[in-house]
N, C-alpha and C positions, 0 to 999 in steps of 0.2 A: 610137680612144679618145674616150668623151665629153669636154665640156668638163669638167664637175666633175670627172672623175680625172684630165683633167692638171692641171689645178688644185691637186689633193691632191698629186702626183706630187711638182711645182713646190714646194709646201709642206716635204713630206718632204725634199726636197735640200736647201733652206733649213737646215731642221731636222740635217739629218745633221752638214752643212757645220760649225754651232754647237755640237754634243755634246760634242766633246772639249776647246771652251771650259771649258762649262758645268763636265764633268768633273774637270778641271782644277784650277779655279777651287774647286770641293767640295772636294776632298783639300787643297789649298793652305787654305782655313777651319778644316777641321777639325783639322788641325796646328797653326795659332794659336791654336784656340781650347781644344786639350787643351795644348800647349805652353808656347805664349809667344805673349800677345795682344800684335797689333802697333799703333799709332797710326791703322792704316787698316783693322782688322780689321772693324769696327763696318758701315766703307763697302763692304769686301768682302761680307760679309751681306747685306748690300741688293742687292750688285750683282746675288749668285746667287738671292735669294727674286725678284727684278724679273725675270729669267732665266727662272726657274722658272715664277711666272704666263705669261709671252709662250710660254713650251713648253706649258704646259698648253691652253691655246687654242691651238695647232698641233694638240695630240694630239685635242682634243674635237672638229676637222673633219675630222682622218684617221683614226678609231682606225677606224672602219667599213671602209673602205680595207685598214688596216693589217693588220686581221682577215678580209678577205674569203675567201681558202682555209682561213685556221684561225683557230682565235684564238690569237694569242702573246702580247697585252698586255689584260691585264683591268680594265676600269675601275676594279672594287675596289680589288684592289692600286694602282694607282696612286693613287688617294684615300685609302687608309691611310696612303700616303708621306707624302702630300701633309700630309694630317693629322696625324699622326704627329709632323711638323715642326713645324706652328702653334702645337701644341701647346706642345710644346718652348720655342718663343719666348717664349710667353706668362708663362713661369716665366722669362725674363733669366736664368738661370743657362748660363754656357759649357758645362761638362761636360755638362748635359742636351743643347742645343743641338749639342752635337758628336757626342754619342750617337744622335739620330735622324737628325745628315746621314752620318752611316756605318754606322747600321744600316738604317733604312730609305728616304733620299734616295739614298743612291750606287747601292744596287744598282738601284733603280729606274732610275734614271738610265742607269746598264750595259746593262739590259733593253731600255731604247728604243731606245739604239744598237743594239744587238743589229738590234732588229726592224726596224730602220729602214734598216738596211742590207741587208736578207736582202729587202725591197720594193724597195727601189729596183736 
């Protein structure tokens, strides 16, 4: 194995090891923020968009990698999420906010596990 793919390999474990933080950490917001916001809700958000960023540059050095026999994770799609959320933000309203980390950050999210374990 070249060095770059253990590299990516190395990345991925990383990456895998963190998902069902990150996972987690999503369902656990979006329950506060459709719920009952909590005094740390605000800090949870950061913690998982801060999350989010550091996974997205994981994915933008493996997704070549990750897609090499097939493609399973589509740039697209994951930049729709990804979007889809900034969005979201930008309007400060919770319901929005909780709407795009459960329609389209969690499953994303789902997917990368997915693929990320089916590579490693």
């Amino acid at each position: 194995m070249d060095k770059n793919k253990k590299e990516q390999l190395e990345a991925l474990q990383v990456l895998s090891d963190f998902q069902d933080k990150i996972i987690g950490n999503t369902k656990i917001l979006i329950d506060e923020l459709k719920i009952e916001k909590k005094k740390d809700t605000d800090k949870l958000l950061k913690s998982v968009t801060d999350a989010l960023n550091w996974e997205m540059s994981i994915l933008n050095s493996t997704l070549d990698f990750i897609n090499e026999k097939e493609e399973v994770l589509r740039k697209t799609d994951i930049n729709h999420a990804v979007m889809a959320l900034s969005e979201a933000l930008q309007t400060q309203k919770d319901d929005k906010i909780a709407e795009e980390l459960e329609q389209s950050l969690l499953p994303m999210l789902l997917q990368v596990k997915a693929a990320v374990q089916e590579v490693r």
